[in-house]
C-alpha positions, -999 to 999 in steps of 0.1 A, spaced: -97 -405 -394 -116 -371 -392 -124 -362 -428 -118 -321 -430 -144 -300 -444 -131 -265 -464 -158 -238 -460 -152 -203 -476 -177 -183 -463 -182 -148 -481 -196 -128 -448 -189 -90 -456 -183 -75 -421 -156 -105 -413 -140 -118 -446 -117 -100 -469 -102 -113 -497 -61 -121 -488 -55 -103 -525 -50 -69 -508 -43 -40 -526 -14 -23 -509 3 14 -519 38 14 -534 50 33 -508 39 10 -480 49 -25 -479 25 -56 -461 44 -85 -442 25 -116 -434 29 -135 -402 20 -173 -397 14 -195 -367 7 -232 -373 17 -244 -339 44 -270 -352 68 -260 -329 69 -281 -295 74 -253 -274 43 -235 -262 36 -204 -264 53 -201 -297 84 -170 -298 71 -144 -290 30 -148 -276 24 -147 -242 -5 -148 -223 -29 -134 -197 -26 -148 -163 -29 -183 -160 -30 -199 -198 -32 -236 -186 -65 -243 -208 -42 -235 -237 -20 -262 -251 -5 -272 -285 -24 -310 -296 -12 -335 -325 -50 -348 -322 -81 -338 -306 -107 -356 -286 -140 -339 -277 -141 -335 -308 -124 -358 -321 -103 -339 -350 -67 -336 -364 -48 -306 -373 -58 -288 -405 -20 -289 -417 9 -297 -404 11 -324 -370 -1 -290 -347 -30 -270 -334 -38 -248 -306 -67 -257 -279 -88 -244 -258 -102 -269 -230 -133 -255 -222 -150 -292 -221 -155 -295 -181 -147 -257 -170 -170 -237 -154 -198 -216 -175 -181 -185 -179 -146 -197 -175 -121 -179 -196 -80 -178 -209 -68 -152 -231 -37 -159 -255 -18 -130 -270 5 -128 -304 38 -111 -310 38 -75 -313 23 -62 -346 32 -28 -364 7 -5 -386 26 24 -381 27 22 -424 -11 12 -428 -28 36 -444 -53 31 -459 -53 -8 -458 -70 -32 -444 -53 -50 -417 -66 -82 -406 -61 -115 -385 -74 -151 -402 -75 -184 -391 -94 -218 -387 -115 -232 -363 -135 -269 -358 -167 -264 -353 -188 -294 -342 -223 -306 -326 -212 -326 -303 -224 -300 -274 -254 -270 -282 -236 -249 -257 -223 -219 -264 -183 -219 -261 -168 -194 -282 -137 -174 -290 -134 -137 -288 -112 -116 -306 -96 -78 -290 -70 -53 -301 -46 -29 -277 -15 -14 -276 -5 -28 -248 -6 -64 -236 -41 -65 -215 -74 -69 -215 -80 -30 -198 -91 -10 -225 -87 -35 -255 -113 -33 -285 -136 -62 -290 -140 -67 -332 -148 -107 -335 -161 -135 -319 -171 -176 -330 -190 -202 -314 -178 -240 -317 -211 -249 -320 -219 -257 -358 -260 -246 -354 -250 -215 -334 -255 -186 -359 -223 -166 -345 -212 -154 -368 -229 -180 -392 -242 -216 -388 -222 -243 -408 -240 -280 -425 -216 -301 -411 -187 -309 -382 -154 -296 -403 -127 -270 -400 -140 -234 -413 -119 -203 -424 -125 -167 -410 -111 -137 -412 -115 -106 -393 -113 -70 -401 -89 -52 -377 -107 -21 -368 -90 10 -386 -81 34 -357 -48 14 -351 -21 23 -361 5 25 -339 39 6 -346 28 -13 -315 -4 -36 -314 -14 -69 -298 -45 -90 -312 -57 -108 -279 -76 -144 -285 -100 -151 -253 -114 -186 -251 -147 -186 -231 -163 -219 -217 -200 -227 -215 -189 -264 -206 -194 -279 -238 -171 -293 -260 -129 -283 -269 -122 -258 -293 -94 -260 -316 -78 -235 -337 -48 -236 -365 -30 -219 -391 -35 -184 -381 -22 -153 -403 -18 -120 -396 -7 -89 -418 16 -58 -409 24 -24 -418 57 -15 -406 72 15 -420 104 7 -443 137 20 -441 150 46 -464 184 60 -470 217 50 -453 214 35 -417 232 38 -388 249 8 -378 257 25 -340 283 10 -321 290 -25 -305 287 -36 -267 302 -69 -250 294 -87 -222 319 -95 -210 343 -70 -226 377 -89 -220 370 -127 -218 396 -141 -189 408 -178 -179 424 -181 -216 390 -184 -234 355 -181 -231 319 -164 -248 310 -128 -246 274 -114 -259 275 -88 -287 253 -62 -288 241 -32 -309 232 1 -295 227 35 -313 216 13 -348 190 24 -370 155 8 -351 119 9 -358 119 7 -395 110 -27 -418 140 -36 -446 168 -35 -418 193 -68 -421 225 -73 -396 251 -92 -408 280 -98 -384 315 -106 -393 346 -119 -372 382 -124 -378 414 -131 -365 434 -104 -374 421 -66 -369 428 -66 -408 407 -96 -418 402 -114 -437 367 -111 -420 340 -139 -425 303 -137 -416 288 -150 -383 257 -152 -367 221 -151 -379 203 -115 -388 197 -98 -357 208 -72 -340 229 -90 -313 254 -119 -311 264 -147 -286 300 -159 -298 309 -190 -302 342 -198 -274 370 -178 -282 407 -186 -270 426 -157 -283 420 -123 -291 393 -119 -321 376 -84 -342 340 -81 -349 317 -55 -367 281 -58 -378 273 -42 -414 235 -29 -412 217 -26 -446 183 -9 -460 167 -29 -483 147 -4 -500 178 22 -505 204 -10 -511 227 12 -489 247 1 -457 265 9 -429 292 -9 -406 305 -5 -370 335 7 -358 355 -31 -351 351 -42 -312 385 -60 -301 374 -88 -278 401 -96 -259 413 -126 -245 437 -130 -209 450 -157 -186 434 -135 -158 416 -156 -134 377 -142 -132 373 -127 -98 348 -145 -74 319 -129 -64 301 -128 -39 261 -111 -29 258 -115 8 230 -124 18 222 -147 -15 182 -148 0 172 -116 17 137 -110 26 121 -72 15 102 -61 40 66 -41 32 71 -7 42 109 -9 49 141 15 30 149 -21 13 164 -51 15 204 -49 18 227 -65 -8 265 -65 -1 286 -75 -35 324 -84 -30 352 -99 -47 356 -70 -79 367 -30 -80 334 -24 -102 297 -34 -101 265 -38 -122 235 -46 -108 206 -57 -128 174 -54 -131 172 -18 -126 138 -22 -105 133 -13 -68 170 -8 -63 187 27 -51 215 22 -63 229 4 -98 268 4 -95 276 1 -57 289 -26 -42 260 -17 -12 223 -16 -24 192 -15 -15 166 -35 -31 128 -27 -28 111 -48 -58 75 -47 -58 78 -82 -70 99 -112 -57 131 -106 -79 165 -120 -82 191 -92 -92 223 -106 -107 256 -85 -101 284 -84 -129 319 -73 -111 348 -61 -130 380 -67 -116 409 -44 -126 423 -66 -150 385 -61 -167 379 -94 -161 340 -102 -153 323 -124 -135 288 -124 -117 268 -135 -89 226 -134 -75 209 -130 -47 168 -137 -45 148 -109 -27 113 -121 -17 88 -95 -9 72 -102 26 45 -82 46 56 -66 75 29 -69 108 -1 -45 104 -3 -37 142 -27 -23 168 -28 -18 201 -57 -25 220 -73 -13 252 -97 -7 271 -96 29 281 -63 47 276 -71 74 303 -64 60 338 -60 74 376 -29 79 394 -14 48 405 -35 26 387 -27 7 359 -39 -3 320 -38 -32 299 -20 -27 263 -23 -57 239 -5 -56 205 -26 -72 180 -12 -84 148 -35 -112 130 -7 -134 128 15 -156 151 50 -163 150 61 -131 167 85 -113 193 73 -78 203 91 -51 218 77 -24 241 90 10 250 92 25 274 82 -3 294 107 -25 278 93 -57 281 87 -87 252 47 -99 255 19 -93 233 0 -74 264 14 -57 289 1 -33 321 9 -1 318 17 18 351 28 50 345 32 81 368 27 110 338 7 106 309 32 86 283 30 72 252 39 35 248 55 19 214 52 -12 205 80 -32 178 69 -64 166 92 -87 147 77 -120 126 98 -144 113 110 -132 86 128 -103 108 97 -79 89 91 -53 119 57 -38 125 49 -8 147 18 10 166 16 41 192 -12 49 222 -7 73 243 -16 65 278 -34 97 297 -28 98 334 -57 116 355 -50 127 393 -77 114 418 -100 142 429 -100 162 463 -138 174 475 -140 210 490 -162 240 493 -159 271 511 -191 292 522 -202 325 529 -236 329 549 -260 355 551 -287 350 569 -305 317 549 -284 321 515 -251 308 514 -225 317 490 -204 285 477 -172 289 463 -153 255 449 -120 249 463 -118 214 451 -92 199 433 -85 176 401 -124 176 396 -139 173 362 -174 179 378 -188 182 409 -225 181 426 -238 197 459 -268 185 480 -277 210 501 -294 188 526 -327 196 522 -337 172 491 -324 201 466 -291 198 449 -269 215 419 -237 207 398 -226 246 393 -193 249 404 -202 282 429 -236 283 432 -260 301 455 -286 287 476 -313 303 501 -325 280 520 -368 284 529 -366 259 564 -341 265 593 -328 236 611 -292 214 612 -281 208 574 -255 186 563 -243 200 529 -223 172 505 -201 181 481 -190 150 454 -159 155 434 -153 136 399 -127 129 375 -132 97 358 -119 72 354 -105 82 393 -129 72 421 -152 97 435 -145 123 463 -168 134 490 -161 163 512 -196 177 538 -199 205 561 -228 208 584 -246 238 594 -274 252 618 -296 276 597 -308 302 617 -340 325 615 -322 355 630 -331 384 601 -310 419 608 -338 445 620 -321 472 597 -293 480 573 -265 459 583 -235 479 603 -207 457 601 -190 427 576 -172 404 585 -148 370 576 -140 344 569 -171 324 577 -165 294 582 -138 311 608 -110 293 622 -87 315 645 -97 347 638 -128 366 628 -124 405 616 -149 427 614 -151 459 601 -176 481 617 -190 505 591 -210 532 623 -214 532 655 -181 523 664 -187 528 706 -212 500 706 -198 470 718 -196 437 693 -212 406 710 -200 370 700 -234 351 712 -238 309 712 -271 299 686 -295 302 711 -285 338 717 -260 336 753 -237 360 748 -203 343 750 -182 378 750 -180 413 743 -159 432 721 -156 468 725 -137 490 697 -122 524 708 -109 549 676 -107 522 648 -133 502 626 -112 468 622 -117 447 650 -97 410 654 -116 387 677 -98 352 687 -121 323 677 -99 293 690 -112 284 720 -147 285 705 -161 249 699 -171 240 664 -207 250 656 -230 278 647 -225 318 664 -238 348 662 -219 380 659 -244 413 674 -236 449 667 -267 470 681 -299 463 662 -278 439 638 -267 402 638 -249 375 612 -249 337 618 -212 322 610 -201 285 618 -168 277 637 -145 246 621 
C-alpha cells in the first residue's frame, strides 16, 4: 500500500489558517467534496466542454496512490495527452454576497510525485458565470514533487493547499473553475476539497408565497403531481421548507418531504391538502402557504399528440412547425426558439437541437403530455454561376446552381426546370431564381439577373464638301463604333470629320459593336474629287448621299441654269429656275456614283445610292 505523507506547508500568499475570524453579523458555511459518491460530476459541478480526462478513482496508477480519505478521489489523466492538453471542472455555485471583510478561500489535496519531471499542473480561476471568458487566475500546482510551483516537497505523498480567493468577489453568484493542464507526464489526483461561503442570512418573517402543481388535478383515480413554491422568500442563508400533507383539509397534517423548496408526492388515490411552512433561522419566525387541494378524478388523461414527433429546423427558415392535439389547453416548454408558448400551433426555431415537451389540459383539468425533437439543420448556401450574365439576342447562357453539397432537387424560375445548370434563353433581360431543396426538405435560394443585348446595325450618313466629309452615326444598338476612311486613317468618334489630302475611289467602313453581340459592318464608297468652288459658294444643297431627289436652294443668280454633270465633268442635264430659289431635281434614273452639281463659277461633288 501507498504510505500517505501529511505536509502543512505555511506559504503566506496561499495558506490561511481554517480558524477564520468571521463578524457576528455574517455567518461562513463550509462546503466539502470528497468524491464518495459514484456519480460523476458530483450534484451540482459541471464542467467545460468535454471533461472525459476527469473521473472519480478508488485507486491510482501512474502514480500509484490511494485516496486520502474515504474510498474516492478526483483525476486528471494527463499521463499520455498532448503537451498542452487541458479539462476544466467547475463547483456548485458559491455566494459572498455577506463576505465582507473575510477571507474566502478554496482548500484541498493533491499527490505529488517524481515519477515524471514534466510539468503537469492544476490551475485555479474565479467568475461569475460558468466560463473560462473573463475568469480570474489566483493558483496554480505542479504534480511534480522537485517543481518549485508553488513549493518543492521531500518526498512522493499527498500535500495540503489552500488558496486565497481574491477579494473583489462578492457577488451572491461565483464559480471556482479547476483546469487540469498536461505536459505528458504522470496523473494527477486530487481529494477532499473545501470551500467557504458568505451568503447573506435571513432576517425577520419570510414569505412562504404560494404553491404550484404539476399536474394540478391528478386523473385515472390516482397518480403523482410535483409541488412547487413560487413567490417564497429566496436568496438569503437560514431559510428551511418543511412540507406537510393530510387527508382532510383540517388535518391532522404530518410532515413530508426533505427541506427544499419543492416536492414530488408520493402516489395519491384520493383527494389530499398540502402547505409548506418556511422558517428563518436567525429570527426563529415562520410563515405557511395557503393549503393547495390536489385533487383526484376517475377522468381518463387525454392523449396527446405533437405531429410531427421529429421535425427538422431549417437555418434561415420562420421555424419548424409543431401541431399538439388531443387537449382544450397547452404548455409548451422550453421557452427557447418558439413563437408561441400556449398554442396548440408553434413554431420552433432553437438555436440548439431541442426537444420541447407539451403539457395539454383537457377540460376536466386533466394533464397529460407529449414531445417532439427539433434538430437544427443548414439550409443550402447557394450560388449561381456563369460565365457572363449579359448575352445577345437569341443566344443563350449557361446558369449552374452551386451548393457544396449533393443530395439535392433544384427548382428554377422562370424557366421552370429541375437541374443543377440550365441554358438560359430569354427574349428581355430577366432575372432567373433558383430553389434548392436537400434532404432534409432545408431550402436554399440564389438570384442573377440575366441582361439581354440587341445585335448591332452598322450605318453612317455623310455630308461632302469638297475633300471633308461630315459623318453623322445612324447606327443602331452600338456600344462603340470605328471608321476607316480608306486611306490608312481611321477614328472611333461617333460623328467625326474628315478632310481627306489625296483624291481618288475610297471605300469608307464603318464597324458597329455591342458585346457580347457579333460585330456589324456597314461601307460606302466614294470618288474624291479635286473640283475646288472658284468663289463664294451660290447654292446648298441635300441630301448627299441623294436618293430620289436633290433640292437646292440657290442663294443669287437665280437665271443661271443648274447643271447636273457626270465626274469627269459631261453635263448630264440642265436645270433652269424661273421666280423661286428652291429647285427639286429627280435623281432616280441616275446610276449610283459620284456627280457634280454646277451653278456658274460654283460646283459641289455628291454621290448617288
Amino acid at each position: 500500500m501507498t504510505r500517505k505523507f501529511t505536509l502543512y506547508l505555511k506559504l503566506t500568499l496561499i495558506v490561511i489558517t481554517l480558524a477564520l475570524i468571521v463578524s457576528p453579523a455574517q455567518s461562513q458555511t463550509i462546503s466539502n467534496e470528497g468524491f464518495e459518491n459514484n456519480t460523476f460530476l458530483p450534484s451540482g459541478w459541471s464542467g467545460i466542454g468535454n471533461t472525459n480526462l476527469w473521473s472519480r478513482r478508488t485507486t491510482g496508477t501512474f502514480p500509484t496512490c490511494t485516496p486520502m480519505g474515504g474510498v474516492g478521489m478526483v483525476r486528471f489523466s494527463s499521463r499520455g495527452q498532448a503537451a498542452g492538453t487541458n479539462q476544466t471542472i467547475v463547483t456548485p455555485v458559491i455566494d459572498y454576497s455577506a463576505k465582507g471583510s473575510n477571507t474566502a478561500y478554496i482548500s484541498f489535496w493533491i499527490f505529488r510525485d517524481n515519477g515524471s519531471v514534466n510539468g503537469d499542473s492544476i490551475s485555479l480561476y474565479i467568475n461569475t458565470s460558468n466560463s473560462l471568458t473573463g475568469a480570474t487566475h489566483f493558483g496554480t500546482l505542479a504534480r511534480y514533487t522537485k517543481m518549485s510551483v508553488p513549493d518543492t516537497v521531500a518526498a512522493n505523498g499527498w500535500v495540503r493547499y489552500t488558496f486565497n480567493v481574491p477579494s473583489g468577489f462578492t457577488s451572491n453568484t461565483n464559480y471556482i473553475l479547476i483546469k487540469g493542464i498536461s505536459q505528458n507526464g504522470n496523473n494527477i489526483y486530487l481529494d477532499e476539497m473545501e470551500w467557504n461561503s458568505f451568503p447573506t442570512q435571513c432576517t425577520g418573517k419570510p414569505s412562504a408565497g404560494s404553491i404550484a402543481a404539476a399536474p394540478a388535478v391528478i386523473c385515472n383515480n390516482g397518480g403523482s403531481s410535483s409541488l412547487s413554491l413560487s413567490g417564497q422568500t429566496t436568496g438569503f442563508a437560514g431559510i428551511s421548507y418543511q412540507w406537510k400533507n393530510a387527508g382532510t383539509i383540517n388535518g391532522p397534517y404530518n410532515n413530508v418531504g426533505g427541506n427544499s423548496s419543492s416536492l414530488n408526492t408520493a402516489i395519491i388515490n384520493s383527494t389530499q391538502y398540502f402547505k409548506c411552512i418556511v422558517t428563518c433561522s436567525n429570527s426563529g419566525l415562520s410563515d405557511s402557504t395557503a393549503i393547495l387541494t390536489l385533487v383526484v378524478k376517475s377522468n381518463p388523461s387525454p392523449i396527446i399528440t405533437v405531429t410531427p414527433t421529429n421535425a427538422n429546423f431549417c437555418t434561415g427558415s420562420t421555424g419548424a412547425k409543431l401541431f399538439a392535439s388531443g387537449a382544450s389547453t397547452y404548455a409548451w416548454t422550453p421557452v427557447t426558439g418558439l413563437n408561441n408558448l400556449n398554442s396548440d400551433t408553434v413554431y420552433a426555431s432553437p438555436t440548439v437541437s431541442t426537444t420541447y415537451t407539451v403539457r395539454g389540459t383537457d377540460t376536466a383539468g386533466c394533464v397529460a403530455q407529449a414531445s417532439a425533437n427539433v434538430t437544427i439543420r443548414q439550409s443550402p448556401l447557394v450560388i449561381i454561376n456563369s460565365p457572363d450574365t449579359n448575352m445577345c439576342y437569341n443566344d443563350s447562357v449557361q446558369l449552374t446552381a452551386q451548393t457544396g453539397g449533393g443530395g439535392n432537387t433544384y427548382s428554377w424560375s422562370p424557366a421552370g426546370r429541375a437541374a443543377a445548370s440550365i441554358f438560359a434563353k430569354p427574349g428581355a433581360s430577366t432575372k432567373y431564381t433558383v430553389t434548392v431543396t436537400n434532404g432534409f426538405g432545408c431550402k436554399g435560394y440564389a438570384s442573377k439577373m440575366v441582361n439581354v443585348l440587341q445585335k448591332p446595325k452598322a450605318k453612317f450618313e455623310v455630308n461632302i464638301v469638297n475633300r471633308t466629309y461630315y459623318f453623322t452615326d445612324s447606327s443602331s444598338n452600338a456600344q462603340s463604333v470605328f471608321y476607316d476612311f480608306g486611306d490608312g486613317n481611321s477614328s472611333t468618334g461617333r460623328n467625326p470629320t474628315y478632310t481627306y489630302s489625296f483624291t481618288g475611289p475610297k471605300t469608307i467602313t464603318m464597324i458597329a459593336y455591342n458585346p457580347p453581340c457579333g460585330n456589324d459592318t456597314f461601307y460606302r464608297t466614294f470618288n474624291v474629287s479635286s473640283i475646288k468652288n472658284n468663289a463664294t459658294s451660290s447654292f446648298n444643297f441635300y441630301p448627299n448621299p441623294v436618293s430620289e431627289q436633290l433640292n437646292l436652294n440657290l442663294l443669287n443668280n437665280i437665271d443661271l441654269p443648274v447643271q447636273i454633270c457626270d465626274i469627269s465633268g459631261k453635263v448630264l442635264m440642265e436645270v433652269k429656275a424661273t421666280d423661286q430659289n428652291l429647285i427639286q431635281i429627280s435623281t432616280g434614273n441616275l446610276s449610283n456614283g459620284l456627280y457634280i452639281i454646277r451653278h456658274g463659277n460654283n460646283a459641289e461633288i455628291f454621290s448617288k445610292q
